[in-house]
N, C-alpha and C positions, 0 to 999 in steps of 0.2 A: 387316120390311124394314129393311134398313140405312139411315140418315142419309146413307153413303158417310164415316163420322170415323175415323180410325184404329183398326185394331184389334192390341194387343198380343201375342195370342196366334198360336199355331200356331209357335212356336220354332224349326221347322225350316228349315235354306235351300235356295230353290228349285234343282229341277234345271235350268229355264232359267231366264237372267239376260240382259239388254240389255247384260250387259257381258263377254260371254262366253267367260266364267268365268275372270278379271282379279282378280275379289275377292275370288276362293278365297287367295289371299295373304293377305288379315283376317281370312278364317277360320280359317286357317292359325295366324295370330298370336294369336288369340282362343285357337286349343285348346293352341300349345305356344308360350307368353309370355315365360319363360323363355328358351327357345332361341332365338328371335327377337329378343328384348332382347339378348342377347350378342352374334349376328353383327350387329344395327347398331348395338350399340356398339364391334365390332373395324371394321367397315366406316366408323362414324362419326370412327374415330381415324387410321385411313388416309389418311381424307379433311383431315381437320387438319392433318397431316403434309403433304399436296400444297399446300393452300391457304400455307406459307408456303415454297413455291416456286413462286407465281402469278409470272408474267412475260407484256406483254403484246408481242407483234410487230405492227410500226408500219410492214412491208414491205410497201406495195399490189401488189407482184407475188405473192404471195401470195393475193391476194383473184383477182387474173386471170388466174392460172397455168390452163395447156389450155383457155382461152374463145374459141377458135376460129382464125380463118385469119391475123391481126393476133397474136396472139399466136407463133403456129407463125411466122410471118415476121421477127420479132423476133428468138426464140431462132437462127434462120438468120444475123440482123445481129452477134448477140455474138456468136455463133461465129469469127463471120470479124474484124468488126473491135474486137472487146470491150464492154463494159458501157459502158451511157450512163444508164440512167437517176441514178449517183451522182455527175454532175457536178455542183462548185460555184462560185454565181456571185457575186461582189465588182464590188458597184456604189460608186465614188469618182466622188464630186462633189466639185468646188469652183467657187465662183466666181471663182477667181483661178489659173485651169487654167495660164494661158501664162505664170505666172511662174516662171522657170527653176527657182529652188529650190524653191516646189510640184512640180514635173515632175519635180525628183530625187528627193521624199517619196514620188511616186508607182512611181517607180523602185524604192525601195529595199522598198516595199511589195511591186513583183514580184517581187523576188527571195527577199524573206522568204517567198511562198507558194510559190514554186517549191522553195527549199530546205527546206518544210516533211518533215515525217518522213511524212505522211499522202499527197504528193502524188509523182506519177508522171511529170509534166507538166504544163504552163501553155500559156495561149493569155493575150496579151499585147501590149499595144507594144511595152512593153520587153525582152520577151525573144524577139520576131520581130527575124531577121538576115536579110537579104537579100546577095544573090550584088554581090562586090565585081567589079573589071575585072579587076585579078592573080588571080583564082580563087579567092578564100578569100570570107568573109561578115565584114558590117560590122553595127552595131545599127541597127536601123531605125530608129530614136528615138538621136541623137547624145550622147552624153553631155556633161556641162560647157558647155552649151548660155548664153549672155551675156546676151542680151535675151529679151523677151515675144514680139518679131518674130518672132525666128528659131525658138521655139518652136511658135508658131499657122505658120508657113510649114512647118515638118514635119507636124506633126498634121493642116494639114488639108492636105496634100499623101499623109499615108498617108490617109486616110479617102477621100479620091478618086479613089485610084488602087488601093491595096492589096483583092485583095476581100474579106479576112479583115476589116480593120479597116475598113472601111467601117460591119462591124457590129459595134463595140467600139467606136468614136469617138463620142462624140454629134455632131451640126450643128454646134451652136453652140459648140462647146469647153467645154463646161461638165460635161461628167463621161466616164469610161471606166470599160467593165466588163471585170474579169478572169475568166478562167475555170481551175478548178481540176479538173486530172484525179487522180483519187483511186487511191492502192493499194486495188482491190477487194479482194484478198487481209485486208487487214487488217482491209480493214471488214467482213469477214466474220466477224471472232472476235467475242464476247461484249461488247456493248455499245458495239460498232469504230466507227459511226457517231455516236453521242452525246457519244464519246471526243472523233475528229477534229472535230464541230462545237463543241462545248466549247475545243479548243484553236485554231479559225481564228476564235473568237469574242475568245478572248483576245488573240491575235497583231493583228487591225484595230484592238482597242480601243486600242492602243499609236499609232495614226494619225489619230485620230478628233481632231479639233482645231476650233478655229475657220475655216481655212479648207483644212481637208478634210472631208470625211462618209463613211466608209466605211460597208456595210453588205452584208450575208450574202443570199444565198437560192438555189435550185435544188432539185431533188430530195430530195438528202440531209435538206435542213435541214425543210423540209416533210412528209419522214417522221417526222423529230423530234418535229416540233410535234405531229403525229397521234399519234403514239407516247406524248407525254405529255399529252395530252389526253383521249386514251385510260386511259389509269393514272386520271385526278384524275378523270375519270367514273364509271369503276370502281367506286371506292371511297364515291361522292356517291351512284352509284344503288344500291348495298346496303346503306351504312348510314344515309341518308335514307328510300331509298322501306322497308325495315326499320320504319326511326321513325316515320313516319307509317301504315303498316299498323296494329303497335301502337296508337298513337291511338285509328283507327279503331273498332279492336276494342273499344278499351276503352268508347268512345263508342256503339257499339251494345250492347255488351254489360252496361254499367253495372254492369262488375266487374272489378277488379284482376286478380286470379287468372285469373278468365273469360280476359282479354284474355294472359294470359300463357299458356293453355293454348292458344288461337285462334294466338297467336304461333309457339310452340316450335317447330312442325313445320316453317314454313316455312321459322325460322332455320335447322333440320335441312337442308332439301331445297335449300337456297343451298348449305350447304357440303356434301353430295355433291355436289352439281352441278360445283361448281367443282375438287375433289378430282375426280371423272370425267373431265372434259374435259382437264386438266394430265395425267392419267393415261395420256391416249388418245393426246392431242394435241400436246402439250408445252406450250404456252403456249396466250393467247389472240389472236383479232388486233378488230380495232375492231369487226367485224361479230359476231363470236363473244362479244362482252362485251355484246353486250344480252341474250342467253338467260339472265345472270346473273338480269336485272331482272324477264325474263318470269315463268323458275320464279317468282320470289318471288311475284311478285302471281296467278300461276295458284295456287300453294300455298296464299295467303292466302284463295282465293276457294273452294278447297274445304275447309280448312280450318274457314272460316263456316260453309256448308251442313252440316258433321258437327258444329261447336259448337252450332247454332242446334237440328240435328234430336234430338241429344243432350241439353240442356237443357230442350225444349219436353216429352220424352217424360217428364223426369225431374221436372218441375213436375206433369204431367199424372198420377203416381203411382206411374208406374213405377220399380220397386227400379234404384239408380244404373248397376248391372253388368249387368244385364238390360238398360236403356236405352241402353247403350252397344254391347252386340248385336243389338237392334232398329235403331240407329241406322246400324248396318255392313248391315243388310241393307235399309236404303230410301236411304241413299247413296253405299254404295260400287259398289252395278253400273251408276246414272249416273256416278258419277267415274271408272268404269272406260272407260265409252264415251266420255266426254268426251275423257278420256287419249289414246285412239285415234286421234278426228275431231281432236284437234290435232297430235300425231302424222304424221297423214298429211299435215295442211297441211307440217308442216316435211319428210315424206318427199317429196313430191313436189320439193322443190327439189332432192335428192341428185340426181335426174337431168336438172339443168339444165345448161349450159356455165359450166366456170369451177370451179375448185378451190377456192376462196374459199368459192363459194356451196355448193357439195356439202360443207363444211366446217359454216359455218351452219349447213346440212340437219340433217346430222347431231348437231350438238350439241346443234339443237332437239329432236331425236327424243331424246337420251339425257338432254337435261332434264327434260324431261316425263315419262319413264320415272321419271327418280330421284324427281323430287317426288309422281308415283302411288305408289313403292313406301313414301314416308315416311309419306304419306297412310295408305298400308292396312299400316301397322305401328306409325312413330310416334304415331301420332293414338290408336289403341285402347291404346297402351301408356300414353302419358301420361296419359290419363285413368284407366285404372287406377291410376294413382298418386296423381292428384290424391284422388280419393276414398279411400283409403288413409289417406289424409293430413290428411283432414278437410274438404274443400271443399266448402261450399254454393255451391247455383245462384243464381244473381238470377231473383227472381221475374218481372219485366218486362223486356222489353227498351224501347230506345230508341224513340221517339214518331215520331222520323228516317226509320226502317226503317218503322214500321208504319202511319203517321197514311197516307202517300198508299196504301194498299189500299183503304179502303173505298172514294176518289174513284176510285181506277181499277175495283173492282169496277162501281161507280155507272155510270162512262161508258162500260164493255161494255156494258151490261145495255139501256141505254139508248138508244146511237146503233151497234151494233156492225155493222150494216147499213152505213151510211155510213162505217164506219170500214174495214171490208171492203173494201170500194168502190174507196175513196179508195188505200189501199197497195197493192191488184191496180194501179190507172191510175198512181200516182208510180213505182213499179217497172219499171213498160211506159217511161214516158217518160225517166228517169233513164239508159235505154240507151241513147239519144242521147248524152251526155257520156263516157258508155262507148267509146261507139267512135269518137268524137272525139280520145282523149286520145291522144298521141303519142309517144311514146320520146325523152327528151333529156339530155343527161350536161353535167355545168358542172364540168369539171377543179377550179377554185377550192372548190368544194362541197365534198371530202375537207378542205377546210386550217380552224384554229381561224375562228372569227368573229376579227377584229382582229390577223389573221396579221402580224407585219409582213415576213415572208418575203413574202408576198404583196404586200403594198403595195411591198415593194421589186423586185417582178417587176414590175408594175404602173408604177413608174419607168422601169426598163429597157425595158418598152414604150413609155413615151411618149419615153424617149431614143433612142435607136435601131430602133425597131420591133420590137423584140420578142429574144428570142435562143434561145428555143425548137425546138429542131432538128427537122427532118424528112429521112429519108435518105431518098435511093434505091442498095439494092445492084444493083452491075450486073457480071455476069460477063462475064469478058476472053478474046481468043483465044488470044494469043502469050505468056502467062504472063510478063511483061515487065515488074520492076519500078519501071520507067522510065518504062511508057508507047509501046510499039510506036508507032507513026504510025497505024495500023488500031485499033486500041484508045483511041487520045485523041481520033481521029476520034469513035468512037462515045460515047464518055461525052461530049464536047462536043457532040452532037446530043442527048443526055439534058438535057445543062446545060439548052441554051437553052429544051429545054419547059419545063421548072421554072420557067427562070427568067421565062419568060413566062407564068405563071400566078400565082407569088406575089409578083415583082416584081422588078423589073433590081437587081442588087445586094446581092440577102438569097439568092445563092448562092455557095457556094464549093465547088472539087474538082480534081483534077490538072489540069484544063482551063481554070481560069479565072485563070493567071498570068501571063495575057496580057502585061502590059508590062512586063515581065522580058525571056519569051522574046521583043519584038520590039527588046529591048537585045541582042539576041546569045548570050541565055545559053540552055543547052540545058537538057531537063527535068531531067536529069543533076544538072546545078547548082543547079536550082532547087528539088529536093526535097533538097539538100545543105544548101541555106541554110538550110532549116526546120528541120532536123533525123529522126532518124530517127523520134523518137515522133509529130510533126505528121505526118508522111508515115503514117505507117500510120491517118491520118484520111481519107487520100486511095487509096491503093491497097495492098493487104493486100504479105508480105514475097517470096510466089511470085510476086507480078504475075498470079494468078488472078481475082481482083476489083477494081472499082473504087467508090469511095464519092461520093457527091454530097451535101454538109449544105443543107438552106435552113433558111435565118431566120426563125420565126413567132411573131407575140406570145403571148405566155404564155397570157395571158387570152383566147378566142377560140370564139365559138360553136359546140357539136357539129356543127351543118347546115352553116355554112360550112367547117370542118377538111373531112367527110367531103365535100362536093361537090367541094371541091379535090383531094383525092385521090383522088375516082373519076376526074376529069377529066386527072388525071396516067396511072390507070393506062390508061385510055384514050389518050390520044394516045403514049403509050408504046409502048404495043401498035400501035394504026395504022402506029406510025413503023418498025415493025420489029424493034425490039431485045428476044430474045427473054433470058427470065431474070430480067430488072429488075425488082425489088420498090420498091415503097413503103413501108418501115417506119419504126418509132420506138415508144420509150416512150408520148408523148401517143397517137398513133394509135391503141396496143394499149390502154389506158385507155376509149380513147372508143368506136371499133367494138366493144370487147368489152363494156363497160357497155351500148350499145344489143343487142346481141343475147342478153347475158343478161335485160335487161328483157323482151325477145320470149318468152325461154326463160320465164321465172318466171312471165308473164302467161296463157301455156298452162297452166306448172303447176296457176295459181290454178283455172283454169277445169276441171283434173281431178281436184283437192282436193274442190271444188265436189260435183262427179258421184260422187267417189267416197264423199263423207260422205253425200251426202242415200241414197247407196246406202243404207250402214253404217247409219243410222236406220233405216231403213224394215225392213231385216233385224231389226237389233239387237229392236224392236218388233214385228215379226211382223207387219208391217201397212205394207200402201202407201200405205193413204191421210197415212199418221204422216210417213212418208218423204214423199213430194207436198206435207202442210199446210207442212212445214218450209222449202220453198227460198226463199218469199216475205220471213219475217224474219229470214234469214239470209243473204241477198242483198243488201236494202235498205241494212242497214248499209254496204255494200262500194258500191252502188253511191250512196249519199247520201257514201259517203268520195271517191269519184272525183269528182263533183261538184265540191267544196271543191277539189280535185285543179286542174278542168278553168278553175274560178271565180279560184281566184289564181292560175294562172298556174305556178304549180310540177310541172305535168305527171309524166308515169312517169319519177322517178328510180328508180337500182338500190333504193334502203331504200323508195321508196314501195311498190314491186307486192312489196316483203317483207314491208313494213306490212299491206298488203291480206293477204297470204297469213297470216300469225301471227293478224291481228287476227279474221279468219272462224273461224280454228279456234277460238280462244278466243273469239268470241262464237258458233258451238254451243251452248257448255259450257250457258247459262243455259235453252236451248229446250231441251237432253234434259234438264235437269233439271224442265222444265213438264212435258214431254210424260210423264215416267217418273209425277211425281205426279198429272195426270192421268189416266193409264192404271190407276194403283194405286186411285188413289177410284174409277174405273169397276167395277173387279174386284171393290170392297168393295161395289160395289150402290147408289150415288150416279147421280142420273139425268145425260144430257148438261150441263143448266147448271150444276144441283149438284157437280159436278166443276167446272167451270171455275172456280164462286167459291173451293171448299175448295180448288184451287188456289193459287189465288191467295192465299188466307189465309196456305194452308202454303210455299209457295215464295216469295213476292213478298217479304217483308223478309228474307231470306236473299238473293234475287236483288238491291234496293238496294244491299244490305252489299256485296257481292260488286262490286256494278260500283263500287260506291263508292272499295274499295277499289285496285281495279286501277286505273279512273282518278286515285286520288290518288297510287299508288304509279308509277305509269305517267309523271305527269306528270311525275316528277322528270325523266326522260331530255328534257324541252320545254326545258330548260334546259343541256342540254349545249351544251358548245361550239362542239363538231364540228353543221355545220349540218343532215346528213341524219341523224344520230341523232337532232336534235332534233326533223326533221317526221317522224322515226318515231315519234318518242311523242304529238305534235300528231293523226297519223292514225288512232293505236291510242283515246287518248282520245276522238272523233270517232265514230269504229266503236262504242265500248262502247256509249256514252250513246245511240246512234242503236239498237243490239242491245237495251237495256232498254225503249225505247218499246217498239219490237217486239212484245218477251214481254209485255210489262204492257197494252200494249192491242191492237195489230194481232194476234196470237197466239190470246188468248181471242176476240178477234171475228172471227176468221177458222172457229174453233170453231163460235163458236153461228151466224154466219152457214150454215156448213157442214149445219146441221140435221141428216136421216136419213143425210148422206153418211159423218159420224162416230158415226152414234147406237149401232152396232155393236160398237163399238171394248171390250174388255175383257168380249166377252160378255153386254154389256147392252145390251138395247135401247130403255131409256127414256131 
């Protein structure tokens, strides 16, 4: 009767595998070494080649491109009336506003942005003209202006009457914000937008004194900031979590060498990854630079599992080359199905809304491919060299990895009854906060921690209320780019819902020039005096459409934005006017970050069904597939929890988090379930399996989570704050996924009695 202890012989590989047949690649590599050594060393050098044309894209239309009816509504608004999401906005404070020669610093200010080489247009005091009595336009803002008087008697004479400047004046005369229409054209070339804030950054700093304060912020500048915070991420989560993988290695491994061969592959499986995606893709964009940091620490973790099972054979007596085909054939067809079940976590998001995220999908699915393929080619290659070369194993590994097996042996053996128990009813209950937790999107959450773009949107809301636009397109009958009398009719019935919902004065549009035209002057004049590029912010050049902007602060709760906007499209509708959209930039942000969380949350939940499938196949066995949904649930739903407990609810990277983080906690239960199955077939009774188990998996399972989480944790320190609770969630998930296996897992087992005693053909 067998023990159930390994046994080295029978050389050949099986014709079924749980990973079916994925690891015929290392077989592959094993019989023609050679040949496989050269194409990834031409495929390795490809990838080098792309990696120093990494560039990352910091354009969140991008991430929301086709995520539904807010999106689709948008690209309707450029169409007609051009790009908005790259306005920039210049907030000038002083405390000493009404002194004339301040007024003219401010002056000369608007005119240096208007004549900037970047800009297409200005919204301003100073460079709004209003309709004179001989028929021509005068400056709203007088020039050569004598006293404080006469300065505070225009300013707050425009901010009172004007509707534009009502929302550019502050109250108290204490600062005014410009606004900067940018050539999109330009900032479409190669690095156009980093260029033109670069140089509006320079041009303020020329004004910035003691009693001015200029300062930047809008769109553009904010993609910026994402943009390089993205880059300095980049580089932090691969050659930190890198460094610290290493460590680890070396630290469980109590070997130089060891930890350099546990290393290598991963560093391999970083740079195809990131050669792949530049390949595919062309760049990266903020969501697509975490699969950098994934592979790595996925790489790392099976990585371990082949060093750990590799050395243990090779301690154990096995000739070094022989132990390295034994090792291909007890780890690569779990790492094969591993590959898969995570795999499918990132496929299921390809069919979510939103081009961003099917972006994601995808590059998680070709990450995970590239770091399986380095796996079952680098890994058996470098080891053949390492021994080549001369490298002994360490005989022990680290006390780290091994000391908590026996206590966890101990406490299945022990209470695994109550432990059974106890994670059947936390699991039950934990669904409570599950379908508590709600969908919600915080605009500010894409921008750095300590933006000051932000802080200075943050001003401009407590000055003015906000300047955040929201449109309504509204189609015209009489094609009139004047403004027919039936046509101003109806946009001025649009006006006043709006403006009766987000507040008298934080609207502007062809209709609201009210005290002009009750001077005499006809719309004629009045879109004369603005000019023709203002004018085409109000009704497009055929007079087919008309625009309505309100005013809304920057900063501004998902649930309150969309309840206003349902409540416009609604009384829009009631009122009759048929065609009127509600769009905007923030709009398509926020509707579409809430329905792609809906979308992704489905995903997860068919990720789910579809892995616990894949197990129960891959093993030939339902009950394998069934023992598995409980610790590989809990994780996800112990992460929601933390979720539902601080208050950070389903952001878009959190139900990412969940989704990445399930697949890759799998990886650690097929790799129980494989070595438990394998001691069964070797003739190890029920418990006998669970301990030899645990003996043989559980300090490779440590290492591994070890690793992920320490490598993982680099991204808790990103800037950007939802990559940061991405890695906060992923760590969260492991460590909850190692209880699991280590004790809920095995006592689920022996609890389980005759219902597994079956399993591998044996029935003791």
């Amino acid at each position: 009767m067998s023990d159930g202890r390994d046994s080295h012989k029978g050389g050949s590989f099986p014709k079924w595998s749980i990973g079916f047949g994925l690891e015929k690649v290392a077989y592959l590599t094993l019989r023609f070494p050679r040949i496989i050594g050269i194409a990834a060393l031409l495929f390795t050098i490809l990838c080098g080649y792309q990696v120093t044309r990494v560039s990352v894209d910091g354009d969140l239309m991008r991430v929301f491109s086709d995520s539904g009816e807010q999106f689709d509504r948008y690209q309707k608004l450029t169409e007609a009336f051009g790009t908005f999401e790259e306005d920039a906005y210049v907030l000038v404070n002083s405390p000493d506003l009404t002194n004339p020669e301040v007024i003219e610093r401010m002056r000369d200010l608007a005119f240096d942005l208007e004549l900037s080489d970047w800009a297409v247009g200005t919204m301003t005091p100073f460079t709004l003209r209003k309709p004179s009595a001989d028929g021509g336009t005068v400056p709203a803002v007088p020039e050569d202006m004598a006293t404080r008087a006469e300065v505070a008697e225009v300013m707050t004479d425009l901010r009172n009457n004007d509707p534009i400047m009502r929302n550019l004046i502050v109250e108290d005369l204490s600062g005014v914000v410009m606004i900067l229409f940018p050539d999109v054209e330009k900032l479409r070339e190669p690095g156009g937008t980093k260029a033109m804030i670069t140089d509006l950054r320079e041009l303020i700093a020329d004004y910035n004194s003691g009693d001015l304060t200029v300062q930047l912020t809008g769109p553009p500048v904010w993609s910026t900031e994402l943009l390089e915070s993205t880059v300095a991420d980049q580089a932090m989560f691969s050659i930190v979590g890198f460094l610290i993988g290493a460590a680890i290695s070396l630290f469980t491994l109590r070997s130089f060498w060891g930890a350099v061969l546990a290393t290598f592959t991963p560093a391999i499986a970083v740079l195809w990854v990131i050669g792949a995606v530049m390949l595919i893709f062309g760049s990266f964009s903020f969501l697509t630079n975490i699969i950098v940091t994934l592979v790595l620490v996925v790489a790392f973790a099976e990585s371990m599992y082949f060093t750990f099972t590799w050395l243990r054979l090779w301690n154990d007596g096995l000739d070094p080359y022989e132990a390295i085909d034994e090792a291909v054939r007890r780890v690569l067809p779990a790492a094969a199905l591993t590959s898969l079940t995570t795999m499918v976590s990132f496929g299921t998001l390809i069919v979510t809304q939103g081009r961003g995220i099917e972006e994601f999908g995808l590059s998680g699915v070709l990450g995970v491919a590239m770091a399986f393929l380095t796996f079952a080619t680098i890994m058996p290659l470098t080891m053949r060299l390492a021994i080549r070369l001369g490298y002994r194993p360490p005989r022990k590994m680290s006390i780290a990895v091994t000391a908590p097996i026996p206590l966890a042996r101990s406490i299945t053996r022990r209470f695994y009854k109550p432990i059974a128990a106890f994670g059947l009813v936390l699991a039950l209950l934990l669904l409570v906060p599950h379908f508590l937790l709600q969908p919600q999107f915080s605009f500010e959450d894409f921008l750095p921690r300590n933006s000051q773009a932000l802080a200075t949107a943050n001003s401009i809301d407590d000055g003015v209320g906000g300047v955040a636009p929201v449109y309504v397109r509204i189609p015209l009958a009489d094609n009139d780019p004047n403004l027919s009398d039936a046509d101003f009719e109806r946009v001025k019935q649009v006006q006043d819902i709006v403006e009766g919902i987000v507040g008298q004065g934080k609207v502007i549009s062809g209709a609201s020039m009210l005290q002009y035209a009750e001077a005499g002057f006809s719309r004629e004049d009045i879109f004369n005096a603005v000019g023709p590029f203002m004018k085409r912010r109000f009704v497009t050049d055929d007079g087919s459409q008309a625009l309505i902007t309100a005013f809304l602060p920057t900063i501004m709760e998902s649930d309150d934005l969309e309840r206003m906007v349902n409540e416009m499209d609604t009384q829009i509708a009631a009122a009759g006017v048929e065609g009127a959209e509600v769009a905007g930039y923030r709009l398509m942000t926020t509707f579409a970050s809430t329905g792609i969380i809906h979308s992704i949350r489905n995903s997860l939940i068919a990720a789910i069904v579809i892995n616990i499938f894949l197990i129960g196949l891959a093993f030939r066995s339902w009950r394998l597939g069934l023992l598995s949904i409980v610790p590989n649930m809990l994780p996800i739903l112990g992460t929601e929890l933390y979720l539902y407990v601080s208050g950070a609810g389903l952001q878009l990277t959190t139900v990412i988090a969940l989704t990445v983080a399930f697949g890759i906690a799998v990886d650690d239960t097929i790799h129980f379930l494989f070595t438990y199955k394998r001691q069964r077939e070797a003739g190890a009774s029920h418990p006998e399996a669970c301990d030899l188990t645990l003996e043989r998996v559980g300090p490779a399972l440590i290492a591994t989570t070890l690793i992920i989480c320490a490598g993982t944790s680099v991204v808790m320190f990103s800037t950007l704050p939802p990559v940061a609770l991405f890695g906060t969630l992923t760590v969260i998930t492991l460590i909850v996924a190692l209880i699991g296996d280590l004790l809920l897992l095995p006592s689920l087992l022996l609890a389980g009695g005759r219902f597994f005693q079956s399993i591998g053909g044996n029935k003791k």
